[in-house]
C-alpha positions as CSV (number, residue, x, y, z in Angstrom):
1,X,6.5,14.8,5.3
2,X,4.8,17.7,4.8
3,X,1.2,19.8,4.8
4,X,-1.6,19.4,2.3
5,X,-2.8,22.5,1.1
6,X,-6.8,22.4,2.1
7,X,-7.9,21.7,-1.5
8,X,-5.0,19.2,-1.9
9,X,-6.7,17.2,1.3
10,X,-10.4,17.3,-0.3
11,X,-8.1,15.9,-3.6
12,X,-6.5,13.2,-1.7
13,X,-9.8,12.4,0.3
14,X,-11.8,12.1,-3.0
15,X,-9.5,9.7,-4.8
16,X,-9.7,7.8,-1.1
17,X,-13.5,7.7,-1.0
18,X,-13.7,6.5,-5.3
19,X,-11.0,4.2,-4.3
20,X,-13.3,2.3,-1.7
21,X,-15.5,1.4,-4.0
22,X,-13.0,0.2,-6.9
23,X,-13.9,3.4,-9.6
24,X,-11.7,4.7,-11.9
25,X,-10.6,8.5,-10.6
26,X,-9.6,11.4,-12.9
27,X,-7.6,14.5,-11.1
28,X,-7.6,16.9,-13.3
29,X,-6.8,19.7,-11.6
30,X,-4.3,23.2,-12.9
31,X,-0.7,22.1,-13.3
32,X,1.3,23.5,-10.4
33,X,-1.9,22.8,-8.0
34,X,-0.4,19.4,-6.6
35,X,-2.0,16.4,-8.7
36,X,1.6,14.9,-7.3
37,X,1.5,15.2,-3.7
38,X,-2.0,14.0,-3.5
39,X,-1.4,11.2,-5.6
40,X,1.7,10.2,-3.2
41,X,-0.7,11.3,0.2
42,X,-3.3,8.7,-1.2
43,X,-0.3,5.7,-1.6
44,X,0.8,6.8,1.7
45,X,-3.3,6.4,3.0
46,X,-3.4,2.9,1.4
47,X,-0.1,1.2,2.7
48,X,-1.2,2.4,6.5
49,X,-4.6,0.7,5.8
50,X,-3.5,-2.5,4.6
51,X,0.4,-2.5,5.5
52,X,2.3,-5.0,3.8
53,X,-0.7,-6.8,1.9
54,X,-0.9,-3.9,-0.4
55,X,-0.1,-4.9,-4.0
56,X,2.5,-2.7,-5.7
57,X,1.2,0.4,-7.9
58,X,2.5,1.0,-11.1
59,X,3.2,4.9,-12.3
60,X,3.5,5.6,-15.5
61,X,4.7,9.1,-17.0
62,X,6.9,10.6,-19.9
63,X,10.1,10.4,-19.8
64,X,11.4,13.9,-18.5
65,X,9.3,13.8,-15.2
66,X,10.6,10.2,-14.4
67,X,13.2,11.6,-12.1
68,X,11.3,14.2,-10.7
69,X,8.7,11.9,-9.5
70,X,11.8,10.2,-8.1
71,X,12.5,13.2,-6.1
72,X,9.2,14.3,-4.9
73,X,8.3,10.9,-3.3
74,X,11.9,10.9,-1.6
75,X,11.0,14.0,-0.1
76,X,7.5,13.6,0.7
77,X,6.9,9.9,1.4
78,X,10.7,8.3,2.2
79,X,8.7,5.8,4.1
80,X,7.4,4.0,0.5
81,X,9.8,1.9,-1.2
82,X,9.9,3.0,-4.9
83,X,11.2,1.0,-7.9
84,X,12.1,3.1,-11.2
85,X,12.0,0.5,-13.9
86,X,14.0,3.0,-16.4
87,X,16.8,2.8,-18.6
88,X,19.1,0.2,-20.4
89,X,20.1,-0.9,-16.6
90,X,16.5,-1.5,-15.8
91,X,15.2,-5.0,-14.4
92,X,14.5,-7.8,-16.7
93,X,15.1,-11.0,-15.5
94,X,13.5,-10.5,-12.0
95,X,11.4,-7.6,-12.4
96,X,7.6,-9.5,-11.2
97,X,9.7,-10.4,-7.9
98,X,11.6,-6.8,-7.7
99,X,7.8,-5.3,-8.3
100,X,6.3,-6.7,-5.3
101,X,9.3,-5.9,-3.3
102,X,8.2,-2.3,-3.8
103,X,5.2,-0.2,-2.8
104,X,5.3,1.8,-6.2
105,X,7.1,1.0,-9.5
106,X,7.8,4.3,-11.8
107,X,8.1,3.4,-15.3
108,X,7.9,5.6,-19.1
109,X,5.2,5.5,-22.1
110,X,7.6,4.4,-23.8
111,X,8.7,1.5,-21.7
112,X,4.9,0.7,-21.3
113,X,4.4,-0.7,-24.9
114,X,8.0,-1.9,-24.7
115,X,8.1,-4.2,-21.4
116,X,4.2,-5.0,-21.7
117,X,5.1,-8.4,-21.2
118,X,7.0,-7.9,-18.2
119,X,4.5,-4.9,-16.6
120,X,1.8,-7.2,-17.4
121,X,2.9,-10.4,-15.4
122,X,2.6,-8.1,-12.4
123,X,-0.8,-7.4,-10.4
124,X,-1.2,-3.8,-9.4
125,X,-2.9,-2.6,-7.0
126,X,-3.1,0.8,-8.4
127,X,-2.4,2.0,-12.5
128,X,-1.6,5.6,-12.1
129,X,-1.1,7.3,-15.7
130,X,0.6,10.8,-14.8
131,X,-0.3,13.6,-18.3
132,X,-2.9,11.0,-18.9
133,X,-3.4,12.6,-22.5
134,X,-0.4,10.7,-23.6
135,X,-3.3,8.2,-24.3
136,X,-6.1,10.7,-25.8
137,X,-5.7,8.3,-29.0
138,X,-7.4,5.0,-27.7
139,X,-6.1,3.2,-30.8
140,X,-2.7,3.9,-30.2
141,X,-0.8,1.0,-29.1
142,X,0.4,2.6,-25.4
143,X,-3.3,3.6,-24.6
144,X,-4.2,0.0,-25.5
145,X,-1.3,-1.5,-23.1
146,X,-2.8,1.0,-20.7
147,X,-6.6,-0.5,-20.5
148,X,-4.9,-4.2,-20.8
149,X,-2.7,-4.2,-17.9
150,X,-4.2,-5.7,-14.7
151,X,-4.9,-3.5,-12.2
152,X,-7.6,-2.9,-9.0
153,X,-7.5,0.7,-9.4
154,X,-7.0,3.5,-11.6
155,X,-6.0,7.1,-11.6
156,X,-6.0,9.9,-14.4
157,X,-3.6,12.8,-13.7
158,X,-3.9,15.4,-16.5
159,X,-4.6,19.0,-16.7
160,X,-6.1,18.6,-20.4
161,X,-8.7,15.7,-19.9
162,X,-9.9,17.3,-23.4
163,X,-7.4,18.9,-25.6
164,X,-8.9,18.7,-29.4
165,X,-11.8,15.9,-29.5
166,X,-14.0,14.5,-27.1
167,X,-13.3,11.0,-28.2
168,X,-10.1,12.1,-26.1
169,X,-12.5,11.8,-22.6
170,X,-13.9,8.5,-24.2
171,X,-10.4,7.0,-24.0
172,X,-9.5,8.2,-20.7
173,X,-12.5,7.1,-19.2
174,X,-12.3,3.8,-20.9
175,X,-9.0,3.4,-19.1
176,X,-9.9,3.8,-16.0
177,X,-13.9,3.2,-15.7
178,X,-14.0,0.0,-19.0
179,X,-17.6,0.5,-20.5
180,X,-18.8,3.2,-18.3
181,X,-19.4,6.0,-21.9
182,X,-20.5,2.8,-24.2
183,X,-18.7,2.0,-27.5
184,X,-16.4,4.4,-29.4
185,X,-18.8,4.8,-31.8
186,X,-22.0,4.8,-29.9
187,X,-20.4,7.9,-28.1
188,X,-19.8,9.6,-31.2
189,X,-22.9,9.4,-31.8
190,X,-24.8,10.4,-28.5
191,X,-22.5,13.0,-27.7
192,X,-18.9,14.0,-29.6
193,X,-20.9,14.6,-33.2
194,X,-23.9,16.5,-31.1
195,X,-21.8,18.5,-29.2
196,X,-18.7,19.5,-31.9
197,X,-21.0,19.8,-34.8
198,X,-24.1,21.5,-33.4
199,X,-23.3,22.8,-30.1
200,X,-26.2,20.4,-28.7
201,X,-26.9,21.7,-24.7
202,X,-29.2,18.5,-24.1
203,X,-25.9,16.1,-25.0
204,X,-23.5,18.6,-23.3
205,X,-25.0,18.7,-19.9
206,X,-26.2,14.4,-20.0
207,X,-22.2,14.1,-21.2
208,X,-21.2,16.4,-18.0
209,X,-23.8,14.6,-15.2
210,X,-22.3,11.1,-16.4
211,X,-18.4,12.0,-16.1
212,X,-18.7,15.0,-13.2
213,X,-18.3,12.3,-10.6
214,X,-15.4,10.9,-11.6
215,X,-13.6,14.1,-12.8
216,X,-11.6,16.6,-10.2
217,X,-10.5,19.7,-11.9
218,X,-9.5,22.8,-9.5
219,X,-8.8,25.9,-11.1
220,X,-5.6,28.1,-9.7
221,X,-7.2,31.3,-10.9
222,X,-9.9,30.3,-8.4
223,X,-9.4,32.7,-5.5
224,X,-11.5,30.2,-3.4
225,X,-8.9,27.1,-3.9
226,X,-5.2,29.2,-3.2
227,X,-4.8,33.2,-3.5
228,X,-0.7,32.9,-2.8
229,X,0.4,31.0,-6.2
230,X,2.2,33.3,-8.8
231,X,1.3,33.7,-12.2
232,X,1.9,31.4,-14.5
């Protein structure tokens, strides 16, 4: 219910085409640009592909956007059938059969280290981390819960991909692509140390050729993406 914005539909289509082929997807695009409705375009894309069969996706975001979530899929995609596992009143007892009842479960951070047992009993089609710098520390125990939890697919949506250290890249991209940078430390060594400490261009550009494919970042100051948003 609605109409993607031209650079919202290249968005949706290249989470589509990195979805066919079962790799990890990173949309990192300018808050206010839609991350959202293409995220809820692509979930709409796989339940008319596969219908029923599809497995349920799990969502995961802070707290205070829960209920907006909530409200944009209701008003974009009434069609999908959306579970918010939330609150004290949330489903315990039956949750795995409520899950797959559902094409989309919305669920907290917080609620993600809490109910791991009951998130992990689940398979998901898609793991979808919404300000996916809420796991920027991979030894946290939420970021862990986050690359444990079964899932065929994931997404990334965050704005700050890197916000202090690239080791902050290294555990987003261990989430969603397991292996694909090497080792923690190996990749301090080939490329956080090089580039923080000595500016290194060699280990800067060999970091950006291996993540550039799976990393979509759209910038609204960018006359050629949308000319009619106001400032920020």
């Amino acid at each position: 219910v609605g109409q993607l914005r031209h650079y919202q539909t290249t968005g949706f289509a290249w989470l589509a085409f990195l979805r066919q082929f079962g790799l990890g997807a990173c949309l990192a695009d300018d808050m206010g640009l839609g991350k959202t409705i293409e995220t809820i375009a692509l979930l709409l894309h796989l339940r008319g592909v596969n219908g029923k069969k599809n497995k349920p996706a799990l969502l995961v975001c802070p707290t205070s956007v829960v209920s907006n979530w909530q409200h944009e899929v209701a008003r974009f995609a009434p069609s999908l059938r959306v579970l918010i596992h939330h609150g004290l009143a949330r489903e315990k007892e039956n949750f795995t059969r409520a899950a797959r009842r559902h094409d989309l479960v919305v669920t907290s951070y917080a609620l993600l280290q809490r109910d791991e047992q009951l998130l992990s009993a689940v398979e998901w089609g898609e793991m979808i981390l919404d300000e996916a710098q809420n796991i920027k520390n991979p030894d946290t125990r939420q970021a862990k819960t986050a690359r444990q939890l079964h899932a065929a697919h994931r997404i990334a949506l965050t704005g700050t991909p890197v916000e202090n250290r690239l080791t902050e890249l290294w555990s987003i991209f261990q989430f969603l692509n397991p292996g694909y940078l090497g080792a923690q430390e190996a990749f301090r060594a080939n490329f956080a140390r090089p580039i923080e400490r000595m500016q290194d261009p060699d280990a800067a550009r060999r970091l950006k050729a291996l993540v550039g494919p799976f990393i979509l970042r759209r910038l609204k100051t960018d006359p050629k993406v949308i000319r009619d948003l106001p400032v920020k």
